[in-house]
C-alpha positions in Angstrom: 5.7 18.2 -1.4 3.1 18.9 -4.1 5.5 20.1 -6.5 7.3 17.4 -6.3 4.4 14.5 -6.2 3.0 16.2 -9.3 6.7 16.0 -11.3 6.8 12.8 -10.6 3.5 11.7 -11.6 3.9 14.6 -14.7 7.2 14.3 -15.7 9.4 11.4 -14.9 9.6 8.3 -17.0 7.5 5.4 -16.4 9.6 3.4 -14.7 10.7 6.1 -12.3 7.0 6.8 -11.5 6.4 2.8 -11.5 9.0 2.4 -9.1 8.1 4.9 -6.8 4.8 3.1 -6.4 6.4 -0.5 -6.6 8.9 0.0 -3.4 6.3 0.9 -0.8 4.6 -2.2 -1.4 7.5 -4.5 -2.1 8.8 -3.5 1.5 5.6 -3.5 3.3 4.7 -6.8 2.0 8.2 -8.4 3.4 7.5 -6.3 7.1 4.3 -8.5 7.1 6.1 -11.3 6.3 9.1 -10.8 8.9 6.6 -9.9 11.8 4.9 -13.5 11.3 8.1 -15.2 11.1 8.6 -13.5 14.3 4.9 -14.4 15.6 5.4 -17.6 14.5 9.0 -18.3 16.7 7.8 -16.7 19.8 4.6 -18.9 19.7 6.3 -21.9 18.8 8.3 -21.7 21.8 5.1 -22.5 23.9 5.2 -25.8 22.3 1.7 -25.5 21.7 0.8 -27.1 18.2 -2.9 -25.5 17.8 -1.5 -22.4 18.5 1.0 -22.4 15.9 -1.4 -23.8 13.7 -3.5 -20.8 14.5 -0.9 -18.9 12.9 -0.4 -20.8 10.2 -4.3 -20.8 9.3 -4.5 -17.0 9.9 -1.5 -15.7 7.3 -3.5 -16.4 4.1 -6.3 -14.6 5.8 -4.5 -11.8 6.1 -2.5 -12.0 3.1 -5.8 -11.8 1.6 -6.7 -8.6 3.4 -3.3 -7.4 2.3 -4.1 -8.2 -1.1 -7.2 -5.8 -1.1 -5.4 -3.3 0.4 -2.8 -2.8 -2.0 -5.4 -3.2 -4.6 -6.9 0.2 -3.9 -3.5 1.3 -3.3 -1.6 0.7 -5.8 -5.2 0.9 -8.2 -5.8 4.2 -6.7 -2.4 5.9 -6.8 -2.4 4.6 -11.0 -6.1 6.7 -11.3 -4.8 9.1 -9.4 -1.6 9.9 -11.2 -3.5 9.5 -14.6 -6.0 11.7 -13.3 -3.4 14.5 -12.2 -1.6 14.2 -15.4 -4.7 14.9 -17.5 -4.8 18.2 -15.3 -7.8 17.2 -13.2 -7.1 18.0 -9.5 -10.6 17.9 -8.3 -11.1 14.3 -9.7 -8.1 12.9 -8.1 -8.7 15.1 -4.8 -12.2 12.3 -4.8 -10.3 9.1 -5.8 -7.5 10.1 -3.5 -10.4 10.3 -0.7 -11.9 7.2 -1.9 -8.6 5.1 -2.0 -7.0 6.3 1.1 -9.7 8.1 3.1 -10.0 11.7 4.4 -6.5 12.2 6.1 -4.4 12.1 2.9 -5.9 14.5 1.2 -4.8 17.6 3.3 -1.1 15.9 2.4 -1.3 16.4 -1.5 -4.0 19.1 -1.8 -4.2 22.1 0.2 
């Protein structure tokens, strides 16, 4: 797994490496939006306006907490790979623990 994170962040043209980082958000980003379509069908079947107004008052909300998350996602995985490809593990061993917390790092640095 390492060998191949750090050829793709290394080695592979920009828009290989872009892409990799692209799709993961692109399809996260439509399973939010699917599973409140879905939230929004079973609680309109109650016939209850508030509550489906409830719904539609919470999505930006958490579109917006979305938003922030993929900011230090996608940010982070950009330092990160810069940071690798200048040769310095131990910086991107701390942004990756910044960005994504404590449980990814075991994944790409052992």
């Amino acid at each position: 797994m390492k060998d191949k994170t750090t050829e793709i962040f290394r080695d592979a043209p920009v828009s290989k490496a872009v892409i990799s980082n692209v799709i993961p958000s692109i399809v996260s980003m439509i399973m939010v939006l699917i599973y409140n379509l879905a939230d929004t069908f079973f609680i309109g079947q109650t016939k209850n306006a508030y509550m489906v107004a409830a719904v539609s008052v919470a999505t930006p909300a958490f579109l917006l907490f979305m938003a922030v998350g993929m900011l230090f996602g996608i940010g982070g995985t950009s330092l990160i790979s810069r940071t690798i490809g200048e040769g310095n593990a131990q910086k991107a061993k701390m942004l990756l623990l910044f960005a994504f917390g404590p449980d990814w790092s075991s994944v790409f640095f052992r």
